[in-house]
Backbone as numpy.savetxt, mean C-alpha at the origin, in Angstrom:
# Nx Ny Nz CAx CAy CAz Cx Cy Cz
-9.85 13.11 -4.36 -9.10 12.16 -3.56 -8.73 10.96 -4.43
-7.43 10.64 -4.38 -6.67 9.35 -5.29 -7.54 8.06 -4.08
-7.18 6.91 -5.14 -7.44 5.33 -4.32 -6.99 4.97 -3.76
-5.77 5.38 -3.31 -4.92 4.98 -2.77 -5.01 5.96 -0.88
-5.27 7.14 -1.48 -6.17 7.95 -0.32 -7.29 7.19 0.38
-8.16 6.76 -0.25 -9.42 6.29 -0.21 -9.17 4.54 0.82
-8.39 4.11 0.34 -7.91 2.92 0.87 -7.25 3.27 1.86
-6.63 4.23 2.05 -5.96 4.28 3.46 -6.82 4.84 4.69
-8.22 5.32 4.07 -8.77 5.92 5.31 -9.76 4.72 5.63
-9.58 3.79 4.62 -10.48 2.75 5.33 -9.50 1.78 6.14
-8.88 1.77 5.77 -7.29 0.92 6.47 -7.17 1.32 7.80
-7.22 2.37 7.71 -6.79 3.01 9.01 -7.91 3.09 10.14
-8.77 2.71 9.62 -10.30 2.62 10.55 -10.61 1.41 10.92
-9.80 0.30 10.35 -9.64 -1.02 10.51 -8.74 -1.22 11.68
-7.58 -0.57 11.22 -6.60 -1.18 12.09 -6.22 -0.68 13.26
-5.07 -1.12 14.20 -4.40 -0.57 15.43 -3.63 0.80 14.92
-3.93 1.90 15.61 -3.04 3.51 14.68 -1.64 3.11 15.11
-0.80 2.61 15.94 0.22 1.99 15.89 0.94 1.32 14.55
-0.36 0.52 14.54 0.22 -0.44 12.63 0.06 0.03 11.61
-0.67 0.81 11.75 -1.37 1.76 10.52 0.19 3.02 10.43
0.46 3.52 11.63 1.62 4.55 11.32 2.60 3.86 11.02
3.19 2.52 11.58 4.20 1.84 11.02 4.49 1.34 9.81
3.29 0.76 9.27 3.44 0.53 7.95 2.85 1.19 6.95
2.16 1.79 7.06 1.63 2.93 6.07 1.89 4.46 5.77
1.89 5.22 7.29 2.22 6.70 7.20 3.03 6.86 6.27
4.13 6.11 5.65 4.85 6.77 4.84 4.66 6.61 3.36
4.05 5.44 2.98 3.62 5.36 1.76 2.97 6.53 1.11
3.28 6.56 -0.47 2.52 7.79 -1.14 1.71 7.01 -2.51
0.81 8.03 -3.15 0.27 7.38 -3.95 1.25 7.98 -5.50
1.81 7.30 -6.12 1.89 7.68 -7.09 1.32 7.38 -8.83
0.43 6.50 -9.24 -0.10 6.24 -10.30 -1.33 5.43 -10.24
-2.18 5.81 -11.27 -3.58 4.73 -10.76 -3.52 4.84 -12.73
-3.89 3.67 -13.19 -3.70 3.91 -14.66 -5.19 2.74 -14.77
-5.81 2.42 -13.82 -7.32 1.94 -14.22 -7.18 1.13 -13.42
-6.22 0.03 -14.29 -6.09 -1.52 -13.96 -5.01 -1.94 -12.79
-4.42 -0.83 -12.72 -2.50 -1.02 -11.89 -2.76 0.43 -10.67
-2.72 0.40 -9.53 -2.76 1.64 -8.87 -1.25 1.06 -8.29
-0.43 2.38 -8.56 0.84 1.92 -7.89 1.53 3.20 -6.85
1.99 2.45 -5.97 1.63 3.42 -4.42 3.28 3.45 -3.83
4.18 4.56 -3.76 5.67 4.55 -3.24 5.48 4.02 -1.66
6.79 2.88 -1.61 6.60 2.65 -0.37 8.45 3.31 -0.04
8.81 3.28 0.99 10.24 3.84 1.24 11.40 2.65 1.82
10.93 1.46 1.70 12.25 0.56 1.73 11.13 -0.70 1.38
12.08 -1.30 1.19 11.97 -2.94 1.00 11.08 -3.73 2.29
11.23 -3.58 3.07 10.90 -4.30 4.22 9.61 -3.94 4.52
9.46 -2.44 4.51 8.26 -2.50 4.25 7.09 -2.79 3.53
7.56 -2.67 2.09 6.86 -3.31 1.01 6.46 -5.17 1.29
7.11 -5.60 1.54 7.32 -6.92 1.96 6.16 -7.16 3.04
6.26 -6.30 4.28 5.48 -6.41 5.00 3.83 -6.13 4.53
4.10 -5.19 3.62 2.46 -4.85 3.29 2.08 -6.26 2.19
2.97 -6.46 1.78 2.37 -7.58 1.02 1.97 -8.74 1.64
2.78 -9.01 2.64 2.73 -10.36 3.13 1.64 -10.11 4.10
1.54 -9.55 4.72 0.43 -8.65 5.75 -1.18 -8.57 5.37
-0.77 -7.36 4.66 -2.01 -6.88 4.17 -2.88 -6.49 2.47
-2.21 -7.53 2.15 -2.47 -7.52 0.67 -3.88 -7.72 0.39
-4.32 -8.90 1.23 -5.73 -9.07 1.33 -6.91 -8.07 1.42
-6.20 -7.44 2.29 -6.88 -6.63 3.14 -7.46 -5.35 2.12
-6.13 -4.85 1.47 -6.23 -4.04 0.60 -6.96 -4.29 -0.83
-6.90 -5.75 -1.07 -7.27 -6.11 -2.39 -9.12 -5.97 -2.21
-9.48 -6.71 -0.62 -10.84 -6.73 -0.21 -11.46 -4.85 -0.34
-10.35 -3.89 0.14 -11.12 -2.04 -0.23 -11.20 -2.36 -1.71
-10.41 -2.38 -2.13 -10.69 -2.13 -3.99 -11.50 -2.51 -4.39
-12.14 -4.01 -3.83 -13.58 -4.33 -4.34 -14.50 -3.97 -3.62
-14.45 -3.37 -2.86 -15.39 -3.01 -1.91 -15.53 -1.46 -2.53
-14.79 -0.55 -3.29 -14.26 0.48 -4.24 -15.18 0.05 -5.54
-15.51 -0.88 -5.97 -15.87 -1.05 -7.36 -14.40 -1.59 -8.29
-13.08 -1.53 -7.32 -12.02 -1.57 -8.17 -11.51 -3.22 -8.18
-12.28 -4.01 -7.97 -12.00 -5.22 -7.70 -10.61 -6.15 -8.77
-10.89 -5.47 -10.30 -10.15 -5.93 -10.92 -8.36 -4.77 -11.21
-8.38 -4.29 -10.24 -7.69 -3.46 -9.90 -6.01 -4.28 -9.15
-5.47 -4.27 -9.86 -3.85 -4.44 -8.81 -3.15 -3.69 -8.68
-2.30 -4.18 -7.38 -1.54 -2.79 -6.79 -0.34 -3.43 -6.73
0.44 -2.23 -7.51 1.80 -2.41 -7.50 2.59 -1.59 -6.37
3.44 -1.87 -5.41 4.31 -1.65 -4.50 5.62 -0.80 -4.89
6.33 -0.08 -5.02 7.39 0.64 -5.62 8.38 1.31 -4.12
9.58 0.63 -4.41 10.64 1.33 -3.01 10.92 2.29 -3.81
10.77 3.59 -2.86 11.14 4.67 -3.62 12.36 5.54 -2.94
12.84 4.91 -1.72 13.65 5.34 -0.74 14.76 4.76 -0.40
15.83 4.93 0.54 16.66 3.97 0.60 16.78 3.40 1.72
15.47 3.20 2.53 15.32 3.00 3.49 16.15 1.70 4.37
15.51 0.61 4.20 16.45 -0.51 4.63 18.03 -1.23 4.18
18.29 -1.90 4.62 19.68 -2.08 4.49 19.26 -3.33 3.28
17.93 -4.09 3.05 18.09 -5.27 2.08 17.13 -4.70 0.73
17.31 -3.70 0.49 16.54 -2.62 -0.25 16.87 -3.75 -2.11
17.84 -4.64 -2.05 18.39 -5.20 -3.37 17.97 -6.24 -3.12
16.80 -6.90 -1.85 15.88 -8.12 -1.97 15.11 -8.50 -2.90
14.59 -7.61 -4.08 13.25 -7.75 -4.91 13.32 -9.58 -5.32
């Protein structure tokens, strides 16, 4: 199981399954290189939202993981929203 797996089943045990399918179901994990775990999200808005949201939240599993010095990079991998050229 990736960290990004691992973080979502604690996420999801946290939260409302409503918020959890809205902003997460679609995310994927794509790279963990030690220091950087970086996870596809499918538009902008959502990325935005997980950051502004739940960044904390996520940064608090990783150390709670042993991965404390661990950051997570966000990646639109879709063309989901219409402000997808916000970065």
């Amino acid at each position: 199981m990736n960290a990004w797996t691992e973080i979502l089943e604690r996420m999801r045990a946290k939260l409302p399954e409503e918020d959890f399918r809205r902003w997460f179901s679609e995310t994927a994990y794509a790279s963990d290189s030690g220091d950087q775990l970086t996870v596809w999200v499918p538009s902008e808005a959502i990325r935005r939202h997980i950051v502004n949201h739940y960044e904390y939240s996520i940064q608090r599993e990783l150390d709670a993981a042993g991965r404390g010095f661990t950051s997570l990079r966000l990646v639109v991998s879709g063309t989901g929203d219409e402000d997808d050229d916000d970065e």
